[in-house]
C-alpha positions as CSV (number, residue, x, y, z in Angstrom):
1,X,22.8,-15.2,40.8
2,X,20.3,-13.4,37.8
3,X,19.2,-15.2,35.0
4,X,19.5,-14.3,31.4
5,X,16.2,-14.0,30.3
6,X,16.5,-12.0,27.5
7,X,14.1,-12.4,24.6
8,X,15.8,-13.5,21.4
9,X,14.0,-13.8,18.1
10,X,14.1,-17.0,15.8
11,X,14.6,-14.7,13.2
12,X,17.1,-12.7,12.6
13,X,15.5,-9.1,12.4
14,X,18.4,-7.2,12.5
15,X,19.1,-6.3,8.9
16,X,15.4,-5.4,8.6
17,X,15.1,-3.3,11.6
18,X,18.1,-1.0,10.3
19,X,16.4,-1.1,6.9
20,X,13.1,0.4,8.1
21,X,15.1,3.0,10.5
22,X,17.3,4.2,6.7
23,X,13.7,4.2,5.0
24,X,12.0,6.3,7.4
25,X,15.2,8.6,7.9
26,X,15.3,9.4,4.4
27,X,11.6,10.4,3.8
28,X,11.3,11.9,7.8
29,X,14.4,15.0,5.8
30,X,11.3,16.0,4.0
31,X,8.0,14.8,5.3
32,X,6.9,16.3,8.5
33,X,4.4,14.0,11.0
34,X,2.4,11.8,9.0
35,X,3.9,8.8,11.1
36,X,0.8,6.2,10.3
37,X,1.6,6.9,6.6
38,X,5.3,6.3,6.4
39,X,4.4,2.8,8.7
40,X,2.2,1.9,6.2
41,X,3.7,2.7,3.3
42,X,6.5,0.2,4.6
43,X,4.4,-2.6,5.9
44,X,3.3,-2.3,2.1
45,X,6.7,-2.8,1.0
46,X,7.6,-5.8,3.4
47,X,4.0,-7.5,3.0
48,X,4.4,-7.3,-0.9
49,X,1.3,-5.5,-1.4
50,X,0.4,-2.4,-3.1
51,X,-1.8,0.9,-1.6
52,X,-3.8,3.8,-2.3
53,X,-3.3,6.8,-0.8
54,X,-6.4,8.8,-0.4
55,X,-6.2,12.4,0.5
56,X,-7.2,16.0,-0.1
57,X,-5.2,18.0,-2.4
58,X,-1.3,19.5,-0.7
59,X,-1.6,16.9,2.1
60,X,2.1,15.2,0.4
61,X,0.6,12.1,-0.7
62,X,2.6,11.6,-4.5
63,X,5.8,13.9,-2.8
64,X,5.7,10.8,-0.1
65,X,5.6,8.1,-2.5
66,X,8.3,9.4,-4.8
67,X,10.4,10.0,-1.6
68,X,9.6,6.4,-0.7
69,X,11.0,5.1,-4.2
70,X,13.7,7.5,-4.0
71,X,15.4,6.2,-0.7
72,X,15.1,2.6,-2.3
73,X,17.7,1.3,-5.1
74,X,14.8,0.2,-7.5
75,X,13.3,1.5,-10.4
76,X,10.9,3.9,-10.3
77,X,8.0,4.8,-12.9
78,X,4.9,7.8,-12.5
79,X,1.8,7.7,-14.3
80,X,-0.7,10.4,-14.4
81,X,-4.1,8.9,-15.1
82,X,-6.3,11.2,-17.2
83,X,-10.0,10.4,-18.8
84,X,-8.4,10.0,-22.2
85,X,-5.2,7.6,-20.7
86,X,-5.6,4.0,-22.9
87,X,-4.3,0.7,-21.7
88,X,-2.0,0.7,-24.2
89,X,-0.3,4.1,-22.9
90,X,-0.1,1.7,-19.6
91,X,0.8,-1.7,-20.6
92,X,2.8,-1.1,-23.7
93,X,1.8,-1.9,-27.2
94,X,3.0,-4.1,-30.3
95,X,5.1,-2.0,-32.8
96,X,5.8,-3.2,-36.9
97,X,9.4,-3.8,-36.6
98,X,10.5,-2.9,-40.9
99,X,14.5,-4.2,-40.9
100,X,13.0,-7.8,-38.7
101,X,9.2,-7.2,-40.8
102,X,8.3,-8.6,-37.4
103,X,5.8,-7.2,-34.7
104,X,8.0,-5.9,-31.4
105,X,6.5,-5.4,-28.2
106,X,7.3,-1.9,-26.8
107,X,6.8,-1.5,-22.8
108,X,5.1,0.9,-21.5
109,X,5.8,2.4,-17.8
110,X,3.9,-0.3,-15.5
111,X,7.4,-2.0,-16.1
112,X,9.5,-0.6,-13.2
113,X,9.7,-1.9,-9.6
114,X,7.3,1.0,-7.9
115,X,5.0,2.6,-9.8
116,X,3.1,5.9,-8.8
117,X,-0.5,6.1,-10.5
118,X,-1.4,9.5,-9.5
119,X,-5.0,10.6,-9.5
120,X,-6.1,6.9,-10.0
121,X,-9.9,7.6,-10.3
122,X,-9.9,10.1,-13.2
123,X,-9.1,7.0,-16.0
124,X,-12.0,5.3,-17.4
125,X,-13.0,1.3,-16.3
126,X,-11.0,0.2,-19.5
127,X,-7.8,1.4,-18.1
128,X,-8.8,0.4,-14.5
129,X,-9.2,-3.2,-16.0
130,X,-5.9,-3.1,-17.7
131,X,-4.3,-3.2,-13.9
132,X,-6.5,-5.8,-12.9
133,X,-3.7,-8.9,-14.0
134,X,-0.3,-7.2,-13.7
135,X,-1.5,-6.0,-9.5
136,X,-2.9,-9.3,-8.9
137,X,-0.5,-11.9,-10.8
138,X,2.5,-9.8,-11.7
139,X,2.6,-10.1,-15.3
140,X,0.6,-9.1,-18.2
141,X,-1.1,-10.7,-21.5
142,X,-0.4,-8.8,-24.8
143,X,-1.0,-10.5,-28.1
144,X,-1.3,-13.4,-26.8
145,X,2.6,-13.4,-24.9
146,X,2.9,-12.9,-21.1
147,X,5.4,-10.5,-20.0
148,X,6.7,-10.9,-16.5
149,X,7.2,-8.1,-13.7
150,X,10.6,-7.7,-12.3
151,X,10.2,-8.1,-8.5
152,X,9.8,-6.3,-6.5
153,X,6.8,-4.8,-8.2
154,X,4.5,-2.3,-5.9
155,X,2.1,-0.2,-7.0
156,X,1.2,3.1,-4.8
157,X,-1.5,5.1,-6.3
158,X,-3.4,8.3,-4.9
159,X,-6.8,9.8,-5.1
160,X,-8.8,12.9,-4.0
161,X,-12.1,12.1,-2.0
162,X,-13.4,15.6,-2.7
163,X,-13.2,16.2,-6.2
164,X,-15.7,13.9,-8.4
165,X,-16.2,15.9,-11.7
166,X,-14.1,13.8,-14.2
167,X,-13.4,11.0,-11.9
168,X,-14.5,7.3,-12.3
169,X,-15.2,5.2,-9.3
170,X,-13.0,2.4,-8.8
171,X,-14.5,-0.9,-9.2
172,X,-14.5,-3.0,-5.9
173,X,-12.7,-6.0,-7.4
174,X,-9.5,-3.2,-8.2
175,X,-10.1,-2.3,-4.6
176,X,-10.0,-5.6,-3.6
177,X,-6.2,-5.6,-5.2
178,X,-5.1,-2.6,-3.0
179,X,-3.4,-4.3,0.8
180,X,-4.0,-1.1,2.4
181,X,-6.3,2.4,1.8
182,X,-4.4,4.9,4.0
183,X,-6.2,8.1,4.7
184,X,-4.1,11.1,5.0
185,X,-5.2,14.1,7.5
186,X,-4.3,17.6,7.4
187,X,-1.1,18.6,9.6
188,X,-1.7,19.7,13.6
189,X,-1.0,23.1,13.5
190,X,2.8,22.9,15.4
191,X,3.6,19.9,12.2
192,X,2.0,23.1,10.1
193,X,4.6,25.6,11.2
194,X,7.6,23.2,10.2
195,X,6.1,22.3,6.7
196,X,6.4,26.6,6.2
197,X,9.7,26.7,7.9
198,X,11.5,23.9,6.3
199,X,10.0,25.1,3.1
200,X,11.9,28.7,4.2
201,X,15.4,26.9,4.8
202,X,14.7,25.5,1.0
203,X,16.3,28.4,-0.7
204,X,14.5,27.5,-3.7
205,X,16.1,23.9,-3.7
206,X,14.1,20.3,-4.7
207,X,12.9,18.4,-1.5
208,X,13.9,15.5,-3.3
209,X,17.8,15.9,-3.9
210,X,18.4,15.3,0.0
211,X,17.3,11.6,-0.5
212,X,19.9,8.5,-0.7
213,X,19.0,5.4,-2.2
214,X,20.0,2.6,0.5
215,X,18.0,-0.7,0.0
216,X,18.2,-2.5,-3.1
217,X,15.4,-4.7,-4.9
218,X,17.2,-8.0,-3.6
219,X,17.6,-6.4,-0.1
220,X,13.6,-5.9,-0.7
221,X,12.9,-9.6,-1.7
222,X,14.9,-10.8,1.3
223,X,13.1,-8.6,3.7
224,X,9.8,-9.8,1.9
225,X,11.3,-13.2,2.7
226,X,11.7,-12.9,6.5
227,X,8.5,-11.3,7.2
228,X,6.7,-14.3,5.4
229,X,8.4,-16.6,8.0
230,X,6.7,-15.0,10.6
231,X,5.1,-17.5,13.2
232,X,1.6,-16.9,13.8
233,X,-0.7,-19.3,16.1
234,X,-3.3,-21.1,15.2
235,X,-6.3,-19.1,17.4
236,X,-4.8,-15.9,15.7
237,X,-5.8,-17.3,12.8
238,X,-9.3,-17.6,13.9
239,X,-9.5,-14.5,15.1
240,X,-8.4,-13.1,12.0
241,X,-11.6,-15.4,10.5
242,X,-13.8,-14.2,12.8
243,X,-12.8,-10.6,12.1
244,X,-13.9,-11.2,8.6
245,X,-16.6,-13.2,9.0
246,X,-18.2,-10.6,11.0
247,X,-18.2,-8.1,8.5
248,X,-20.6,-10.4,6.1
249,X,-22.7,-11.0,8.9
250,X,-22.7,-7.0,10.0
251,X,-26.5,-5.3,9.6
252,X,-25.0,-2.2,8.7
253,X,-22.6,-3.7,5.9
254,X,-24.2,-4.3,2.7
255,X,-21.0,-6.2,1.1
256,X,-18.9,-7.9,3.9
257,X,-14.9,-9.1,3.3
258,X,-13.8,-11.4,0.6
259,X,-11.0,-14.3,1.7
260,X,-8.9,-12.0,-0.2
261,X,-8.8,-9.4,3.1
262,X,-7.9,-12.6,5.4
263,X,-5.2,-12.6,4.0
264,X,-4.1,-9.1,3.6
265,X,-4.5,-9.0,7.7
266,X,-2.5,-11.9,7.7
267,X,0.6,-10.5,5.4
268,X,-0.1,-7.0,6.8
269,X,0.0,-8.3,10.7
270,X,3.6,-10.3,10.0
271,X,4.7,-7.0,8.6
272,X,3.9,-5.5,11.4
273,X,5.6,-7.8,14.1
274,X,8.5,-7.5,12.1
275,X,8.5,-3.8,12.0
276,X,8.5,-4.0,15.9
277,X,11.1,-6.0,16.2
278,X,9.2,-9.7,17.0
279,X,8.7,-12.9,14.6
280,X,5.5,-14.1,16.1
281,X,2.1,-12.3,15.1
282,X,0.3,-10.4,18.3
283,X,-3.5,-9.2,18.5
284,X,-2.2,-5.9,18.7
285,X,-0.8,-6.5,15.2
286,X,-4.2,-7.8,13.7
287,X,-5.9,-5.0,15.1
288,X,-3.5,-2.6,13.5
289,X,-3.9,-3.8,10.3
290,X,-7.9,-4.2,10.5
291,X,-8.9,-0.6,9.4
292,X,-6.5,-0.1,6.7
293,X,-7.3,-3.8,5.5
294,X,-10.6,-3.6,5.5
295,X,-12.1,-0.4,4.9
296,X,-12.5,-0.3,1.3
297,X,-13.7,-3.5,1.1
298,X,-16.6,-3.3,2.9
299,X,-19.7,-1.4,1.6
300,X,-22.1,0.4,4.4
301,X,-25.5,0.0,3.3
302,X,-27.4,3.1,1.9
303,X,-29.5,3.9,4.9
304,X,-26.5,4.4,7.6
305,X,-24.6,6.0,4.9
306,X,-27.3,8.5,5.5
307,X,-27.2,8.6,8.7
308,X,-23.0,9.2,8.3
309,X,-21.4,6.1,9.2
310,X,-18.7,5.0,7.8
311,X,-17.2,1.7,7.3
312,X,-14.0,3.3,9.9
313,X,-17.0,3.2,12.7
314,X,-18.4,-0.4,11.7
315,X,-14.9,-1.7,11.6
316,X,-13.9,-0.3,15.1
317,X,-17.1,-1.7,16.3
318,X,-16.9,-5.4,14.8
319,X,-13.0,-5.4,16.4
320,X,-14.6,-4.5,19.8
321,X,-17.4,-7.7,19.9
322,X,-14.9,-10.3,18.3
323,X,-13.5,-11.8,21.3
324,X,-9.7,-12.0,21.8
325,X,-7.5,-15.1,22.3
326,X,-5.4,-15.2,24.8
């Protein structure tokens, strides 16, 4: 006689499995390969975090996120950042009411559930700074009131690495704020053929009107929920520590991790495990996250930027010395 030794999850991951598999069937009508993206995209989602997209020009990085928000049931708001772009054309601004002789506060389009900040490095470090609160705390001051976010609240911006004329450099502590930097490639050349021929098959129709809306902003939250009750043991932890403490004690890094990158691993590694199917944290699932976590936190010093290594190498290297658990 067999046993039955089939594994079975404490948590129910059911609902969230099917969730993902709607998510990625949605934006898979459109987007062609691009596979670490779309994973990425929703671990941000699950781990309540936000990202930026960094890619060249025509490599789908705003078509992806607005096909993100549009097979989700949640408000959705785009800003184009520009040199001249003001906080108050972000956060909203106080307006002389004449029937109430009362000030009113108007709000501007960082109130929605996702929001799209295209071209995030061409506004100057006044409007930078204006994001600083409402990423970090979910809210924002104005005239002294605080206005709360509705959840969920995620915030998926791009940028070109190319293209510096008229671009600002980000400030490490709005880095800091980001879960995840996802690098987008160019398309292998058989993914390259599909992106011409599905754009054939078009007929002159919007990529976007193919997409259903199927999870909700309370389905969200829940989902957000579940992945925050995922188990992870207490030498994982350490090796999570160790991770980071070995990037402030790296030759080659001139600025190593904050605490703050701890514990984006952390929230990114549960996101992970649930998006294969398991409530417990493996080192597989820290090791995932490491690169995406970590790499525009971490500041290579001048003289091996010289030499062309980048923080991806130093990275890779520091999660190849640091022992792991077993």
């Amino acid at each position: 006689m067999e046993e039955n030794i089939d594994f079975k999850n404490r948590l129910d991951l059911s609902e969230l499995q099917e969730g993902i598999a709607l998510i990625k069937h949605e934006i898979t009508k459109v987007i062609v390969g691009q596979n670490s993206m779309i994973d990425l995209l929703i671990a941000t989602i699950l781990a309540n975090g936000h990202a930026l997209i960094e890619g060249v020009p025509g490599v789908a990085k705003t078509i992806s996120a607005k096909l993100l928000a549009k097979s989700l049931d949640i408000g959705f708001s785009r800003i184009q950042f520009t040199p001249d772009l003001m906080p108050s054309d972000i956060l909203g601004t106080s307006v002389f009411n004449v029937k109430t002789s009362d000030f009113e506060f108007k709000k501007g389009p960082i109130f929605s559930n996702m929001i799209l900040i295209d071209e995030i490095n061409r506004a100057p470090a006044k409007t930078q700074a204006a994001l600083f609160e409402v990423m970090e705390e979910r809210q924002i001051t104005m005239d002294g009131l605080t206005f709360n976010m509705d959840l969920p609240f995620i915030v998926l911006a791009t940028q070109n690495p190319i293209e510096h004329e008229g671009t600002y450099r980000l400030p490490e502590a709005q880095l800091d704020r980001f879960l995840f930097k996802i690098d987008i490639d160019y398309p292998k050349l058989d993914e390259e053929i599909e992106i011409i021929n599905r754009e054939q098959a078009l007929h002159g129709e919007s990529k976007t009107e193919k997409i259903t809306a199927n999870l909700s902003g309370s389905k969200i939250i829940n989902f957000q929920n579940i992945v925050n009750q995922i188990i992870i043991e207490s030498h994982l932890v350490k090796y999570i520590a160790n991770i980071i403490v070995n990037t402030r004690n790296n030759p080659f890094l001139y600025l190593g991790a904050s605490p703050r990158a701890s514990i984006a691993i952390l929230k990114a590694s549960k996101a992970f495990a649930a998006m294969g199917g398991r409530d417990f944290v493996t080192p597989e699932d820290i090791k995932r996250a490491a690169i995406p976590v970590l790499q525009h936190r971490v500041i290579v010093t001048p003289e091996r930027e010289m030499e062309g290594v980048t923080t991806k190498q130093i990275i890779s290297q520091i999660i190849d010395t640091v022992e792991i658990p077993r």
